[in-house]
PASEBA-1860 file (N, C-alpha, C; in nm, 3 decimals):
! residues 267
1> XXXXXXXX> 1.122/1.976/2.790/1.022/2.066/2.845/0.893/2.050/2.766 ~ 0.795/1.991/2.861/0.686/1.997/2.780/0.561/2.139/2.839 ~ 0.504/2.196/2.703/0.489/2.291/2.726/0.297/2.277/2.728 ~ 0.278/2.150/2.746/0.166/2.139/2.817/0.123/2.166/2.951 ~ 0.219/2.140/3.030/0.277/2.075/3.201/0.216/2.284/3.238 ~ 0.226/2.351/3.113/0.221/2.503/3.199/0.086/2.560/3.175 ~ 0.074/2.609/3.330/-0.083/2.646/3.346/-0.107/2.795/3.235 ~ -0.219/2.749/3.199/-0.283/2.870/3.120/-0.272/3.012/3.186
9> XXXXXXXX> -0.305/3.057/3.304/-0.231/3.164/3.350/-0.109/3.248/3.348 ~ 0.001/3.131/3.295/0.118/3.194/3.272/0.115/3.235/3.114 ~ 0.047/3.240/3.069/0.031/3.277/2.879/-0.066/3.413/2.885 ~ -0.052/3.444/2.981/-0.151/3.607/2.941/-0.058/3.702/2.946 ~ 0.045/3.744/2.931/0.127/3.815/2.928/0.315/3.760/2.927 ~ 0.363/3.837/2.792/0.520/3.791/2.774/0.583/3.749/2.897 ~ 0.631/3.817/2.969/0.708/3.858/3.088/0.682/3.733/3.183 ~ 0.496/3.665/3.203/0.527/3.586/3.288/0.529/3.462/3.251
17> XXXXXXXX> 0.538/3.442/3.106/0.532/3.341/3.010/0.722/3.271/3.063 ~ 0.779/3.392/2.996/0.939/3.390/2.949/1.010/3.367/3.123 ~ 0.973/3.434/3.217/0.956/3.338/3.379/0.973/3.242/3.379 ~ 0.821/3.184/3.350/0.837/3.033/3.378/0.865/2.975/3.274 ~ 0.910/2.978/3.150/0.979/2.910/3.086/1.159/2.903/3.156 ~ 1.169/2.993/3.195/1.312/3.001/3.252/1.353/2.900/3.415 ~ 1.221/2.927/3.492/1.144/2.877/3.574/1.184/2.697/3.573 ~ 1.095/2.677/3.482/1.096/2.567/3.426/1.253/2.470/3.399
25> XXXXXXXX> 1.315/2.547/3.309/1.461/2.505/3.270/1.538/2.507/3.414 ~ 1.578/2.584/3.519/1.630/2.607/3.595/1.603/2.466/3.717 ~ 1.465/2.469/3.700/1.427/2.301/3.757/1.540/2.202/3.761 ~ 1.574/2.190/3.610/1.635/2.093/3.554/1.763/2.129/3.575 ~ 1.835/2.233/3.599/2.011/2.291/3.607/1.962/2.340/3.747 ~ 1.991/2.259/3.841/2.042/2.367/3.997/2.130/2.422/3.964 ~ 2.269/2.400/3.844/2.361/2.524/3.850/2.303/2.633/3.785 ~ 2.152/2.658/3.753/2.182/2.802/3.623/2.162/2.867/3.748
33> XXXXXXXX> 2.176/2.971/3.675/2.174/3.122/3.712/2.025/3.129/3.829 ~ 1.996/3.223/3.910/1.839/3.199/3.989/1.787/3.297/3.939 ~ 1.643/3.291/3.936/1.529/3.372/3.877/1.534/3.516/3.911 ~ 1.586/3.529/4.050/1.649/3.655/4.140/1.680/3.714/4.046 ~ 1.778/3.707/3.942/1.866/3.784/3.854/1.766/3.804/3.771 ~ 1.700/3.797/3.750/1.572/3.839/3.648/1.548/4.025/3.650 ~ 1.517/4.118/3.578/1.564/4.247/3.606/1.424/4.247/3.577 ~ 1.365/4.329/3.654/1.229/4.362/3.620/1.218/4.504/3.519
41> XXXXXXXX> 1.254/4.594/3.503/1.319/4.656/3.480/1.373/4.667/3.317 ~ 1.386/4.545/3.302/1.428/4.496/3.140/1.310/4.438/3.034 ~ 1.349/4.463/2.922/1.218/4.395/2.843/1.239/4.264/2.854 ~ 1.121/4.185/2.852/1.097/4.013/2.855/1.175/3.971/2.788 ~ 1.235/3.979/2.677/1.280/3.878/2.558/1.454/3.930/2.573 ~ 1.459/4.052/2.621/1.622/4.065/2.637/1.646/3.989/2.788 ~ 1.533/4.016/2.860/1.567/3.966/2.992/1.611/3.833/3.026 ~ 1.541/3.750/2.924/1.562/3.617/2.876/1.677/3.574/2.802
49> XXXXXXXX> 1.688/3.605/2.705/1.821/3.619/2.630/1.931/3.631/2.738 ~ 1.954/3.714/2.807/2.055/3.768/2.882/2.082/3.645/2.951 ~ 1.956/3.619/3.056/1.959/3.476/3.163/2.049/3.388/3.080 ~ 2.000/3.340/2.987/2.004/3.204/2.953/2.170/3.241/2.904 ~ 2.224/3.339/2.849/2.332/3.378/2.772/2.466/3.329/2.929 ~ 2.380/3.340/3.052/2.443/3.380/3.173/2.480/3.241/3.180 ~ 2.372/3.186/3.168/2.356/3.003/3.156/2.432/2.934/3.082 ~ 2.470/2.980/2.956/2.542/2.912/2.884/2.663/2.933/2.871
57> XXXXXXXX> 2.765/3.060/2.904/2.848/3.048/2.939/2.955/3.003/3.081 ~ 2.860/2.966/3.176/2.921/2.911/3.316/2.897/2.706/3.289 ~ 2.828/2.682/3.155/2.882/2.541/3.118/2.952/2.522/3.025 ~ 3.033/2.370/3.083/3.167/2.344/3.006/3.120/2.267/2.889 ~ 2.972/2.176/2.855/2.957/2.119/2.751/2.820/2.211/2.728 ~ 2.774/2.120/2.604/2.611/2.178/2.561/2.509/2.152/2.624 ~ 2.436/2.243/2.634/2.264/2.234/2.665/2.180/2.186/2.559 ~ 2.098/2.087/2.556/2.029/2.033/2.472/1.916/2.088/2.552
65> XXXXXXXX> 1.811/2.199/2.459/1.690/2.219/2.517/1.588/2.161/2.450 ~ 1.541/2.089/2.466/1.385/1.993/2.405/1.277/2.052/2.438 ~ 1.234/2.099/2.352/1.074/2.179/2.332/0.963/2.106/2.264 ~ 0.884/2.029/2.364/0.788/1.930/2.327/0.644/2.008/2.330 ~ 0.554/1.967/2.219/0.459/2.030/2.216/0.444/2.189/2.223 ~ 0.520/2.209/2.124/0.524/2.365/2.149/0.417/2.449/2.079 ~ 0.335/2.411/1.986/0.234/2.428/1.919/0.106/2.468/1.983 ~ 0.103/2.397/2.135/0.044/2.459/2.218/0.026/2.651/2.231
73> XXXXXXXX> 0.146/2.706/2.174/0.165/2.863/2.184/0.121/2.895/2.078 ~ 0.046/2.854/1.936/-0.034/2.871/1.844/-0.207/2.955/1.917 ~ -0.194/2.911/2.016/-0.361/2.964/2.067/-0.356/3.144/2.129 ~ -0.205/3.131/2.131/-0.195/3.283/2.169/-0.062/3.329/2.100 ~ -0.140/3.429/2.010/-0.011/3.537/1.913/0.048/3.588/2.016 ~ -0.013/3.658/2.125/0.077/3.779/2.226/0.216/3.677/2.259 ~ 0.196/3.568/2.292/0.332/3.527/2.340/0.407/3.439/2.244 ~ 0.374/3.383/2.134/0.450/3.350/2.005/0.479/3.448/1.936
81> XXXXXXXX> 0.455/3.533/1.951/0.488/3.663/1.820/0.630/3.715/1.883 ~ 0.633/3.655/2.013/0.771/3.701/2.067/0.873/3.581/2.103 ~ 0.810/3.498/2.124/0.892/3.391/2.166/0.963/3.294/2.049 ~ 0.883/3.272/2.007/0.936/3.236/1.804/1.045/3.270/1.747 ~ 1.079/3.435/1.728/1.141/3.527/1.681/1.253/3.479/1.800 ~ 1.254/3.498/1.935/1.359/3.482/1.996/1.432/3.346/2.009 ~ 1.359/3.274/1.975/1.452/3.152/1.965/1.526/3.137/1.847 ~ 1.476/3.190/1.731/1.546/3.201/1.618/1.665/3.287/1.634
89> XXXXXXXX> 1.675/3.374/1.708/1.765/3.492/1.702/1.894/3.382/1.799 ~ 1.837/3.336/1.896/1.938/3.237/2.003/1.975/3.151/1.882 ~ 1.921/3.090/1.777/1.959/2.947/1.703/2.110/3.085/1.601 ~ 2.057/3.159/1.545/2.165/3.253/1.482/2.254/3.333/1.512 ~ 2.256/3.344/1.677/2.349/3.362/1.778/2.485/3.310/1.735 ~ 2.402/3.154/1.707/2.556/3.022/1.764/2.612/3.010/1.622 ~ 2.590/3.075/1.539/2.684/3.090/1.416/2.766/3.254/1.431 ~ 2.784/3.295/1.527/2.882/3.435/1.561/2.966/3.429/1.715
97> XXXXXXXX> 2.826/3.297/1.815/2.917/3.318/1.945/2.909/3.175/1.986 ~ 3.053/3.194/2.057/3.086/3.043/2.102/3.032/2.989/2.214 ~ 2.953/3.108/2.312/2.891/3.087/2.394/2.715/3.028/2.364 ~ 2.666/3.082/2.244/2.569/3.045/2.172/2.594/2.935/2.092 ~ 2.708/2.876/2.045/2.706/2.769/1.981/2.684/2.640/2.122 ~ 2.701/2.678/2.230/2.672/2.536/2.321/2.519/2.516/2.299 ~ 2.435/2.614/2.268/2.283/2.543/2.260/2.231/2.531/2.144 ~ 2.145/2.367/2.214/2.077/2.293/2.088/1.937/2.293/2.120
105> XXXXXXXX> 1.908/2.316/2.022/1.729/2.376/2.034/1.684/2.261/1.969 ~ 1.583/2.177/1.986/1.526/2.058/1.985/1.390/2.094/1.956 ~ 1.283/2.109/1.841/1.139/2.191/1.881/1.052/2.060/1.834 ~ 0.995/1.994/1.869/0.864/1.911/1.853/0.703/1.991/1.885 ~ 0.633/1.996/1.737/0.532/2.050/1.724/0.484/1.986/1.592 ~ 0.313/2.045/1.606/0.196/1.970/1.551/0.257/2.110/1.429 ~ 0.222/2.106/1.255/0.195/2.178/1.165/0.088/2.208/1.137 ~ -0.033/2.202/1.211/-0.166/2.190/1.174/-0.202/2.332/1.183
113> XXXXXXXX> -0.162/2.403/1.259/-0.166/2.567/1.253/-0.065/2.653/1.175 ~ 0.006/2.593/1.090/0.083/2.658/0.999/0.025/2.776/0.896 ~ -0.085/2.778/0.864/-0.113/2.832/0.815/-0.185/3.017/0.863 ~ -0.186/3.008/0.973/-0.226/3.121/1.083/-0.061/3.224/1.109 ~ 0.058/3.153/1.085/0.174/3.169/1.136/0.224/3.245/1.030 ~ 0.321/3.369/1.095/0.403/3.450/1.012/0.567/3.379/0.948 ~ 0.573/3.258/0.881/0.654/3.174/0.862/0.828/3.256/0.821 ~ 0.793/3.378/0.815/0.918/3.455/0.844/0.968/3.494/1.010
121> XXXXXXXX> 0.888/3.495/1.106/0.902/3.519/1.194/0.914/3.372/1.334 ~ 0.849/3.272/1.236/0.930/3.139/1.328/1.046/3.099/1.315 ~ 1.068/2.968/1.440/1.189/2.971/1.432/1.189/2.815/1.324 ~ 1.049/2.790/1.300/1.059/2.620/1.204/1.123/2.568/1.103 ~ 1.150/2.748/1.018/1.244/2.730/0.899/1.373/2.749/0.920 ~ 1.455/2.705/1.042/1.575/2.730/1.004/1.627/2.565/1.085 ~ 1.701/2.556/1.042/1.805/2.400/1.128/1.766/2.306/1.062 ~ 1.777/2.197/1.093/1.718/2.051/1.024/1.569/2.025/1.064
129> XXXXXXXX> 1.540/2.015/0.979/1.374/1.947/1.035/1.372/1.813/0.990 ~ 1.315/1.720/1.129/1.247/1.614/1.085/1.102/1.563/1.065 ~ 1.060/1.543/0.976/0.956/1.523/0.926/0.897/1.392/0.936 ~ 0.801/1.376/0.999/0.722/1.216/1.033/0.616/1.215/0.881 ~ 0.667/1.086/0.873/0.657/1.089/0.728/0.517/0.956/0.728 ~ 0.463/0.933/0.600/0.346/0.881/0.638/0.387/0.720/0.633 ~ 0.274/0.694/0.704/0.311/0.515/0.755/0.283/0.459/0.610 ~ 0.315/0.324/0.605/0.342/0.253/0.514/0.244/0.139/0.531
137> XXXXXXXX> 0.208/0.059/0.415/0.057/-0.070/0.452/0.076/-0.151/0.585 ~ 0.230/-0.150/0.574/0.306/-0.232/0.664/0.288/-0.171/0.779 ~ 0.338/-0.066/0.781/0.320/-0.010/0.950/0.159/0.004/1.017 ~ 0.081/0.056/0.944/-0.054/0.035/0.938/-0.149/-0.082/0.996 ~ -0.054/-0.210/0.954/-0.164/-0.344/0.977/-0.055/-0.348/1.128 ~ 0.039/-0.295/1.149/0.111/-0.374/1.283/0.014/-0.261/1.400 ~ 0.014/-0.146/1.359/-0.058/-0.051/1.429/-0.201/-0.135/1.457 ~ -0.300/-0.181/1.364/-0.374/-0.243/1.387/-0.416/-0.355/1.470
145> XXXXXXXX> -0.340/-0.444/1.433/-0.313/-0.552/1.533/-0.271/-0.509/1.688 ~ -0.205/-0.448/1.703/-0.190/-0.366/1.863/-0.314/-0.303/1.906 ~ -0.441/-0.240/1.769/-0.540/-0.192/1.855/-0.633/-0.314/1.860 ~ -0.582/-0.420/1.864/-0.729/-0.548/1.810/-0.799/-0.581/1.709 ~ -0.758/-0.495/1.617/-0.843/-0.533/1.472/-0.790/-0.594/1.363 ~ -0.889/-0.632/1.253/-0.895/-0.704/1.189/-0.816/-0.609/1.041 ~ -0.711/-0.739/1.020/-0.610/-0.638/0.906/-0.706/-0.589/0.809 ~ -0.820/-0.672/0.743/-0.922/-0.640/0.653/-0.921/-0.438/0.657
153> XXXXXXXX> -0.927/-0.438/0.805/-0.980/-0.268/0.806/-0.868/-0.135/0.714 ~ -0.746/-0.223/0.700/-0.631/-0.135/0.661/-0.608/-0.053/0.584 ~ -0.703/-0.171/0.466/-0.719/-0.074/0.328/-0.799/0.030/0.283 ~ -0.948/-0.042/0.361/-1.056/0.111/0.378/-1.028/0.254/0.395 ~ -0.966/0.209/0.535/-0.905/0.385/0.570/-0.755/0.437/0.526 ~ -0.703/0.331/0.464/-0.593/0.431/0.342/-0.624/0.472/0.259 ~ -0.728/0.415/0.203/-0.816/0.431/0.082/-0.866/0.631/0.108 ~ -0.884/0.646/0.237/-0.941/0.727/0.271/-0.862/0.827/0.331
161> XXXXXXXX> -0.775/0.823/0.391/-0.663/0.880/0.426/-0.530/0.883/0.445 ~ -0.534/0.787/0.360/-0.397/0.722/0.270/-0.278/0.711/0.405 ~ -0.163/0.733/0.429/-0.094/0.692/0.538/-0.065/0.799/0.662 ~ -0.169/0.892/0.623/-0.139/1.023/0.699/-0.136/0.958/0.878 ~ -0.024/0.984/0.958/-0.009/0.917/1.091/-0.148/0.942/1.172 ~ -0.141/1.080/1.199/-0.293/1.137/1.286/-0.391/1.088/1.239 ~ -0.434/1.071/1.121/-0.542/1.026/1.076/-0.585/0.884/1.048 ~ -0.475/0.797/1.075/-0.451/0.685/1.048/-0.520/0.620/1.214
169> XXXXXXXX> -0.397/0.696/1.306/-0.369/0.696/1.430/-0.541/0.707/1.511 ~ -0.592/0.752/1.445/-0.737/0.861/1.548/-0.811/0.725/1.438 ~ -0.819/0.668/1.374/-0.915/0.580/1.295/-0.938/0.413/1.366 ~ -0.761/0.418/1.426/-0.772/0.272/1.424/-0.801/0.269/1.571 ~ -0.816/0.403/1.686/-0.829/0.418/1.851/-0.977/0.419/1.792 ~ -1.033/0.470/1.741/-1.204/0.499/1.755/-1.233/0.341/1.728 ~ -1.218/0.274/1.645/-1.279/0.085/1.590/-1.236/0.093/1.723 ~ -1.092/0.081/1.762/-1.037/-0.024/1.886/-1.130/-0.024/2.022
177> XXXXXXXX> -1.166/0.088/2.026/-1.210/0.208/2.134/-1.360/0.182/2.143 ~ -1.455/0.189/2.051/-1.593/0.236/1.963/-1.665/0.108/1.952 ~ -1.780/0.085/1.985/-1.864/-0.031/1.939/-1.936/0.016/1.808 ~ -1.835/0.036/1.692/-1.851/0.071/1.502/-1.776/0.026/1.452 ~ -1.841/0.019/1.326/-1.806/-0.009/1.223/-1.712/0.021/1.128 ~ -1.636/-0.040/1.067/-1.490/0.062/0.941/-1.618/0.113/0.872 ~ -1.763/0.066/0.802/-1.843/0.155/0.767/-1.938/0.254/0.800 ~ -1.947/0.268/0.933/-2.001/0.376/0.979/-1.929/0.489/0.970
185> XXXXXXXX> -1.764/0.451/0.992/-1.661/0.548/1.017/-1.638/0.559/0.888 ~ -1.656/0.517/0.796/-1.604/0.563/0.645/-1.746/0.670/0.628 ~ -1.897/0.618/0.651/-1.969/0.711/0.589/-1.992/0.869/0.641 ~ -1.933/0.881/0.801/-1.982/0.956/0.843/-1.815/1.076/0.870 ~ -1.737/1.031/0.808/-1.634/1.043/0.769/-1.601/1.237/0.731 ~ -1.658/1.203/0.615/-1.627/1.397/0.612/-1.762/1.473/0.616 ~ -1.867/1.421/0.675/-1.925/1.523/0.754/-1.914/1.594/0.834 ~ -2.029/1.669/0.957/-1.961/1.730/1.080/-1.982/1.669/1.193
193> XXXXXXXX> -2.037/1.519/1.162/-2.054/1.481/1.285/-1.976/1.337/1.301 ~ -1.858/1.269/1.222/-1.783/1.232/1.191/-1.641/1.236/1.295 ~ -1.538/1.128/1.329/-1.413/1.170/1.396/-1.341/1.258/1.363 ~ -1.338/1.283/1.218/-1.202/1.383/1.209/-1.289/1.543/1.204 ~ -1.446/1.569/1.292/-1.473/1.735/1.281/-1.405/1.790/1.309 ~ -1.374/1.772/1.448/-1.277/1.899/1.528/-1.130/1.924/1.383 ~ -1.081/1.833/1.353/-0.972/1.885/1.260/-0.991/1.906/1.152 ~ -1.111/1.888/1.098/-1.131/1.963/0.944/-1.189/2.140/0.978
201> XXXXXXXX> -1.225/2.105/1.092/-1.309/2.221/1.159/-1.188/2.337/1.130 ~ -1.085/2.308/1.200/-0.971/2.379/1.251/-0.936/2.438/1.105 ~ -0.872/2.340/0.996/-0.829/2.373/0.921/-0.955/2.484/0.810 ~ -1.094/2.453/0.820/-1.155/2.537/0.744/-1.128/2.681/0.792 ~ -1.143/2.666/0.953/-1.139/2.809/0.954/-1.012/2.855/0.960 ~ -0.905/2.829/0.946/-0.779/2.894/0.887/-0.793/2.947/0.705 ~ -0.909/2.857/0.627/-0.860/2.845/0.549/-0.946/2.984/0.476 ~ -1.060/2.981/0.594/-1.180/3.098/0.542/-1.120/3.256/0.644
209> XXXXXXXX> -0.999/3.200/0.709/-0.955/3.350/0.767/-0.876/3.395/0.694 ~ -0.771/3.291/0.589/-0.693/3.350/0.483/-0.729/3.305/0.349 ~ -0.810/3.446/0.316/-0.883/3.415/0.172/-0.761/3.382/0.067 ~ -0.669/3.390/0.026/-0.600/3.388/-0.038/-0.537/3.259/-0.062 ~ -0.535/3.173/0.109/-0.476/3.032/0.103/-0.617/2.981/0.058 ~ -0.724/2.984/0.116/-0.810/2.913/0.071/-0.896/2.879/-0.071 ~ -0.812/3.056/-0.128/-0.869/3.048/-0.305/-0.770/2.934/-0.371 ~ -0.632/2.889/-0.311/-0.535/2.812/-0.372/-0.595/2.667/-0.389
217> XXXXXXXX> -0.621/2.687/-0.219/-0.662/2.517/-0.209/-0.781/2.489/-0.249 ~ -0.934/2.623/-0.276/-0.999/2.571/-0.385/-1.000/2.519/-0.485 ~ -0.900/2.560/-0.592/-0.826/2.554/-0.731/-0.787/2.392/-0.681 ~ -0.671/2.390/-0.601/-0.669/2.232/-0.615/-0.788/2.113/-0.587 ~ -0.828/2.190/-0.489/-1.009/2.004/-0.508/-1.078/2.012/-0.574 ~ -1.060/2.137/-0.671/-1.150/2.138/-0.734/-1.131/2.036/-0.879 ~ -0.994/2.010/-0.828/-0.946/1.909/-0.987/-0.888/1.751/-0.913 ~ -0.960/1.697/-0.973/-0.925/1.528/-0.897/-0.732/1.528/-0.991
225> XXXXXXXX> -0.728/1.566/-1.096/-0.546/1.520/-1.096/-0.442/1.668/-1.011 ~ -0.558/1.725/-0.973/-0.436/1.848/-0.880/-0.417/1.985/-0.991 ~ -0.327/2.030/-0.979/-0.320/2.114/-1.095/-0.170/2.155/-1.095 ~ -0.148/2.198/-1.184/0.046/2.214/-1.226/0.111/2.324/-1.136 ~ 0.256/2.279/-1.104/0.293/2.411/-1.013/0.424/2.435/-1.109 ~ 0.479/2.543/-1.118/0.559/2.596/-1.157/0.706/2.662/-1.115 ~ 0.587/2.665/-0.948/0.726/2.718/-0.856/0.632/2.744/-0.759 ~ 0.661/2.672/-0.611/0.615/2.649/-0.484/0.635/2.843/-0.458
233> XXXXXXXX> 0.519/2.871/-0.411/0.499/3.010/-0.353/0.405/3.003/-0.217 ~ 0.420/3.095/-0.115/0.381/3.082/0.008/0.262/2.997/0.075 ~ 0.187/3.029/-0.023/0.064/2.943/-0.001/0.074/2.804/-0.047 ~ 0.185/2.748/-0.121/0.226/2.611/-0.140/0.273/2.525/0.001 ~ 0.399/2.609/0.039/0.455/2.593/0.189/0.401/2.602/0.286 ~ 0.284/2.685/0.268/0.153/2.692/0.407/0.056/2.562/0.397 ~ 0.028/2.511/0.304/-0.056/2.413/0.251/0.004/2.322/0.316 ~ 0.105/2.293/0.246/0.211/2.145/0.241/0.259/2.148/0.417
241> XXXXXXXX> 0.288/2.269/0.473/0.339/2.238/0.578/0.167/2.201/0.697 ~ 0.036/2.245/0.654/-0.041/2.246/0.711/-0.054/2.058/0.730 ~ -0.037/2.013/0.620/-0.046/1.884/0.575/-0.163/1.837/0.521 ~ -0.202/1.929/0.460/-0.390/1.863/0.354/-0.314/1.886/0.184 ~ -0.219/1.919/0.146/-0.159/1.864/0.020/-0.044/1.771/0.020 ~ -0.010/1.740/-0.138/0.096/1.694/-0.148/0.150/1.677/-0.287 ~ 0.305/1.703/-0.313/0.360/1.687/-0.465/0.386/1.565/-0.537 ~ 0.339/1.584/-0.664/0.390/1.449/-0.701/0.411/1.489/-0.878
249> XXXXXXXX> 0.595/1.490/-0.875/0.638/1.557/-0.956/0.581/1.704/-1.014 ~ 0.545/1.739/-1.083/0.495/1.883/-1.097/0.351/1.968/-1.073 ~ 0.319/1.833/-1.017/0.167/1.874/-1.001/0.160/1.860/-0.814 ~ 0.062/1.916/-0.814/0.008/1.913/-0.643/-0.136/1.888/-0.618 ~ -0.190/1.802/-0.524/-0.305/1.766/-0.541/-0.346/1.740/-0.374 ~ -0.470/1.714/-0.327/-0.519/1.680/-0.197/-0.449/1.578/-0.149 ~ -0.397/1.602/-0.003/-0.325/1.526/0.071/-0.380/1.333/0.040 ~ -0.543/1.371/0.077/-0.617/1.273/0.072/-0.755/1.291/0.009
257> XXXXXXXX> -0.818/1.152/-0.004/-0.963/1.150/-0.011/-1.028/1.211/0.107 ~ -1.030/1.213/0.200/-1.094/1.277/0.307/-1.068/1.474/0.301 ~ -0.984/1.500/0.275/-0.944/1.677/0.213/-1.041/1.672/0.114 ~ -1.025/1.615/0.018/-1.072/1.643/-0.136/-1.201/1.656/-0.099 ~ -1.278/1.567/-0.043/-1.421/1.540/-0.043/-1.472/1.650/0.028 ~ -1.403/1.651/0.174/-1.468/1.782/0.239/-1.421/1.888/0.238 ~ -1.317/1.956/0.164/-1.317/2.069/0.166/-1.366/2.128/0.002 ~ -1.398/2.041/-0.126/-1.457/2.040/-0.179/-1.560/2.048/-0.174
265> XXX> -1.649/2.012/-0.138/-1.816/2.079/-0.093/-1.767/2.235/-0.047 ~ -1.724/2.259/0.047/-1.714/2.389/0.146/-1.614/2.494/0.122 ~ -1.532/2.455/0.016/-1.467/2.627/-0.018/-1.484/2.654/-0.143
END
């Protein structure tokens, strides 16, 4: 289920969100349960619960539900502040019921809004997470060569944003894409009129809505070797999961040269 595919209309209110999410799934199972059974009558998130509970016990194997792009529900609290919480409650279900142990919750999402998020109230910290981890010189120059360029460019922009995928990814489409330069794109780089604005953009203003994360991650650019941690505390896990830091043995320091530089000037 990709949770792009759903029109913005259905996100202004729980009830017709948790619909067509159900909506949606039912697409895919002509046997579930029909929307008919939906109780108007009932709150959204039990009403849901219930359906799907209806759903999972009339199958004989598991439901694998794949939740692609779900990060999309970052732009509106009213319907993550409920939907989050309830999937977590379905994932801790299936350690009490056998009818809840048939579903597998699958969530693919961006961390770039992690830091806006009540990380007690998602469902991100619980199950296995896999983590896309950063490309390697190697993966880098093959990425390159697929966009047309010249391996020369590889090292510049690691240099600059070391193997981070998105950033790697959005560097080597703009050359491939762009009648520029690896030095135009290096100088104009962490300004605001530069490729990566829109996402430094994003992350400042998370970082100037939570004074508290942003006094942390001052403290760190403000020191080129990082500064010592002692014991990862919330604003470590908000950082790290945002993806503009990173550990290296006891210290923690800017993900990259491109963090350091610009959010150094600006917080």
């Amino acid at each position: 289920m990709n949770f792009s595919l759903i029109e913005k209309n259905k996100f202004t209110n729980a009830n017709d969100f948790l619909r067509s999410f159900y909506a949606y799934v039912i697409n895919q199972l002509p046997s579930a349960p029909p929307l008919c059974v939906w109780d108007k009558d009932t709150p959204s998130m039990v009403n849901c619960t219930l359906t799907f509970h209806r759903l999972l016990k009339q199958l004989d194997g598991v439901l694998v539900l794949a939740l692609d792009e779900i990060d999309k529900l970052f732009e509106y609290p009213e319907i993550y502040e409920n939907f989050f919480p309830m999937l977590r409650n379905w994932n801790e279900n299936a350690n009490e019921s056998e009818t809840w142990e048939k579903l597998r919750l699958v969530v693919a999402h961006s961390t770039e809004d992690y830091g806006r998020l009540d990380i007690n109230q998602s469902p991100f910290n619980v199950g296995l997470p896999i983590k896309l981890e950063e490309f390697t010189e190697e993966q880098v120059k093959s990425l390159a060569i697929r966009h047309g360029l010249d391996s020369k460019n590889i090292l510049p922009i690691m240099s600059l944003v070391g193997g981070d995928p998105y950033l790697v990814r959005l560097a080597l489409y703009y050359l491939g894409s762009q009648d520029a330069s690896i030095g135009e794109l290096l100088e104009e780089a962490t300004t605001d009129t530069g490729i990566y604005t829109e996402h430094l953009r994003r992350h400042l203003e998370t970082l100037q809505e939570n004074q508290e994360l942003g006094r942390v991650f001052q403290e760190i650019v403000s020191n080129t070797q990082g500064i010592k941690v002692e014991r990862k505390n919330r604003q470590f896990y908000q950082l790290d999961s945002m993806g503009v830091i990173k550990f290296s043995n006891n210290f923690v320091m800017s993900r990259c040269r491109l963090y350091h530089e610009y959010f150094g000037y600006r917080l």
